[in-house]
N, C-alpha and C positions, 0 to 999 in steps of 0.2 A: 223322627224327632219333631216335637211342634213347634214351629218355627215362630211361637208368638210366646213362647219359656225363653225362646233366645234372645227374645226380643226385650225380654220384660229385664233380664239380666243387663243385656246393655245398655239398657238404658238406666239400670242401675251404680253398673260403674263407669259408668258418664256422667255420673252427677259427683260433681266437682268437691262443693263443698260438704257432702255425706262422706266421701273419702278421706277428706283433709279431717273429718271433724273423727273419725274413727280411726286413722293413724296417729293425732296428738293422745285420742282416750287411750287406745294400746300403747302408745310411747310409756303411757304412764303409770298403765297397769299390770304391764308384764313386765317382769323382773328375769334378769338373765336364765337360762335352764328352766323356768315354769313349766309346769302342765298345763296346756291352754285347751280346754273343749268347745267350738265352734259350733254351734246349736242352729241348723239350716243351712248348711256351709254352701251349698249352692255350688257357684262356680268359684269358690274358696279365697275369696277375695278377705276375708278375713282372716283365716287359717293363713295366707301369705304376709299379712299387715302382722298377725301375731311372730312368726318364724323370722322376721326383719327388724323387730324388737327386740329379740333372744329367747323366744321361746325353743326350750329343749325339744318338748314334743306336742303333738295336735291331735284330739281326736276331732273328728270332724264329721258331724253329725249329721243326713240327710235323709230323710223318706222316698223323695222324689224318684224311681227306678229311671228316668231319663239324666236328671241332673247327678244321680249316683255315676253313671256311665260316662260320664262329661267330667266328672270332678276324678275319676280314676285314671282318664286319659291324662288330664291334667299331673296330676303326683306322677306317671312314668314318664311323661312328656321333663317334667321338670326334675327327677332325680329324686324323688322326695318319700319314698316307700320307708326308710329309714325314719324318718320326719313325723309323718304323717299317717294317720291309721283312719283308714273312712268305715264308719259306721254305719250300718244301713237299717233301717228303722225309725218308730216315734221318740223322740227325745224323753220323753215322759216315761217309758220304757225300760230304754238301753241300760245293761251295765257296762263298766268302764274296768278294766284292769286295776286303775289305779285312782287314786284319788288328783285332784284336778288343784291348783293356784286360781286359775281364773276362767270364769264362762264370760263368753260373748257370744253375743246375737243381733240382730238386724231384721225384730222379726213385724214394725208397726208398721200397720196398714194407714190408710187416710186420714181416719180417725184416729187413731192411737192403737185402742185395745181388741180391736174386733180379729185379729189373730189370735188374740188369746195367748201372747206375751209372756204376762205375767204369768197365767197359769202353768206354761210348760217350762219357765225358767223357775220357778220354786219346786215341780220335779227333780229337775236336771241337778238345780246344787241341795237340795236334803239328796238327791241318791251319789251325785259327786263333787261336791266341793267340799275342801279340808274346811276346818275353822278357821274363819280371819280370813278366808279366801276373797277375792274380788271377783265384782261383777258387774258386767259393762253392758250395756246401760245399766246405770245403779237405780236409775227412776223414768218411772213414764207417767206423762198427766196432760190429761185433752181436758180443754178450754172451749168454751161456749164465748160468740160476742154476738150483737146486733152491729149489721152493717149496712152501708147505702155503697153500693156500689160506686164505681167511678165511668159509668160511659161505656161500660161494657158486661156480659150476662145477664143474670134476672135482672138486671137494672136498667135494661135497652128498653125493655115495655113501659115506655113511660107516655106522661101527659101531652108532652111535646118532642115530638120526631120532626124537626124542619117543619114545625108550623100546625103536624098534624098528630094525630094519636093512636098507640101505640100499646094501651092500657089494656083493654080489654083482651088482648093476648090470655091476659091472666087467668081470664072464667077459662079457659081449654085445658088450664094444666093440673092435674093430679097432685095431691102433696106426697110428696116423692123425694128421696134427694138428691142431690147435683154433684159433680164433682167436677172443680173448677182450678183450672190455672190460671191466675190474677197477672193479668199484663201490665196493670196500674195497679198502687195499693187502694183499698178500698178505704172508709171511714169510718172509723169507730165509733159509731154512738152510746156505747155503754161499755162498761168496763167488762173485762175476760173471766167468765168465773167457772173454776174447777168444778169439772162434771166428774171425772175419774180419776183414781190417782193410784200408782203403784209403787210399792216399795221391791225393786227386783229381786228375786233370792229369797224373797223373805213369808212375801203374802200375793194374793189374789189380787186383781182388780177391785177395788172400792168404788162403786159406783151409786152417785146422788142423782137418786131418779128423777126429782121435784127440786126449781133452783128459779130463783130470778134476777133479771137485768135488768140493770137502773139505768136508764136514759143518763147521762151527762153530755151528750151533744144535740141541736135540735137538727131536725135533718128530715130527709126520706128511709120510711124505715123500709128494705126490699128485703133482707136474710138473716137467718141468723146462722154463723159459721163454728164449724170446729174444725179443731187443730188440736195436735200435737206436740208434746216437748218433752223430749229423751233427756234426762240429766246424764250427759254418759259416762262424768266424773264432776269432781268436783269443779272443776275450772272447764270444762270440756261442756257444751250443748248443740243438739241439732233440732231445728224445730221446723216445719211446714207449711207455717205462714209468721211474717207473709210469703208470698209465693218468691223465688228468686230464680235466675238463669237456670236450666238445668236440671231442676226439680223433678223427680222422678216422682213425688208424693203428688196430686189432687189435695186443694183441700175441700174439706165436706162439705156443702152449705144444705139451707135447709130454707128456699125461698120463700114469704110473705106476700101476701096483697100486698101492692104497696101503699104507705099509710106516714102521712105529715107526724113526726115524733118533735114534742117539746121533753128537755130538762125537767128530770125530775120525776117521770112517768116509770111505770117497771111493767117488766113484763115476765107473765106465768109463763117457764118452760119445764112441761112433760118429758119425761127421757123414757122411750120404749125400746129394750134391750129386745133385738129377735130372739123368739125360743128356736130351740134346739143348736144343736152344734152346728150345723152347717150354714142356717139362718148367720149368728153372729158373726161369723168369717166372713159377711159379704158387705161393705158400709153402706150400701143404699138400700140394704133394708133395714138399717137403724131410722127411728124416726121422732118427732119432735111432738108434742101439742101445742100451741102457743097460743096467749090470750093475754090479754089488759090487765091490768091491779087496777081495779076502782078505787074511786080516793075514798078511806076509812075503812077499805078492805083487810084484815088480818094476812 
């Protein structure tokens, strides 16, 4: 067993408020006796939040030949063969005996979409969900912003470090991106705008390659950041940033020269999607272009 699947699990159900925020969305989307399909079940931590709800029965979907053998112990350990039916396979795939009430998953990376989400949950419910069925998260969409750090990441190379300087750090580094947990929140210098946006069960990722951001605060410009936000019901959201106790999520950044920003300025962001399928599974090789709007520029 690789003892860093283990790892990555626990510290998935260690985060607090990812639990709390996917037990309200199941409270409210599963309805007594449902057929609930778990799409990555993992170490079934949803498949259990769904059978605590009143789901009748759970297919519980997983590729992983490590996490199959984990999630099996699990259902004998727990009585639950009755229950529970584990699935071995790609979700995009599987057939299902029976037609499904509700799919859930938990499948966003850093960024949102670079698991490819959307894709395998519009699979999952055109091969099984009834009509009118529910689907948890109902929406995924990652957000672009410009940020100035607070005293901490790409934002330590700065002009003055106790007197001295710490800038030129910056000619060494490759444009590459980061993945950070925010110990402070960081500043918004421009507002949040939709790079991706998914309607779950329904369609594909929608992704706005070309997008700009309006300075509304003046500052130090150091990154520009994405984040995530799961709509997981209507009244129900989990999002990535900012960053909180516990967070199993990174979120993206995509660090800057840093560069004095007035109100009012915008800035050109590039979205380069990696090719091939194994490219966009991975968030740091998603990548950004960034540049100036000249004033009178279209």
């Amino acid at each position: 067993m690789d003892q860093r699947l283990l790892l990555m699990h626990q510290t998935m159900l260690a985060d607090a408020p990812r639990m709390r925020a996917y037990d309200a969305a199941l409270g409210q989307a599963v309805h007594a006796g449902d057929v609930v399909v778990d799409v990555g079940a993992g170490t079934l931590a949803l498949t259990l939040l769904a059978l605590h709800h009143g789901a009748g029965h759970v297919y519980a979907i997983e590729a992983d030949p490590q996490m199959l053998e984990i999630a099996a112990d699990l259902i004998q350990a727990n009585n639950l063969k009755e229950r529970v039916t584990l699935v071995a396979g790609d979700a995009r795939t599987v057939r299902l005996p029976e037609p499904a009430d509700v799919v859930v998953a938990e499948m966003m990376g850093n960024l949102g979409p670079e698991e490819e989400m959307a894709e395998v949950i519009r699979a999952v419910a055109r091969r099984a969900l009834k009509p009118g069925g529910r689907v948890v998260p109902r929406r995924l969409t990652t957000r672009l912003a410009a940020i100035e750090f607070d005293h901490e990441g790409w934002g330590l190379w700065s002009h003055d470090f106790l007197g001295y300087r710490l800038d030129s750090v910056c000619d060494h580094a490759e444009a590459a991106a980061h993945l950070h947990f925010f110990q402070r929140d960081p500043r918004l210098l421009s507002d949040a705008v939709t790079v991706a946006d998914s309607v779950l069960g329904e369609g594909g990722t929608q992704l706005k390659p070309s997008l700009r951001l309006h300075v509304g605060e003046p500052g130090t410009l150091h990154a520009v950041v994405g984040y995530f936000t799961a709509e997981l019901t209507e009244t129900v959201s989990l999002s990535n940033f900012p960053s909180y106790q516990g967070c199993n999520w990174a979120v993206w950044v995509w660090p800057l020269r840093h560069r004095t920003v007035a109100a009012g300025e915008e800035i050109r962001v590039e979205v380069h999607r990696p090719k091939g399928r194994a490219g966009i599974r991975i968030a740091g090789d998603w990548r950004l272009e960034c540049g100036f709007v000249r004033r009178g520029e279209p």
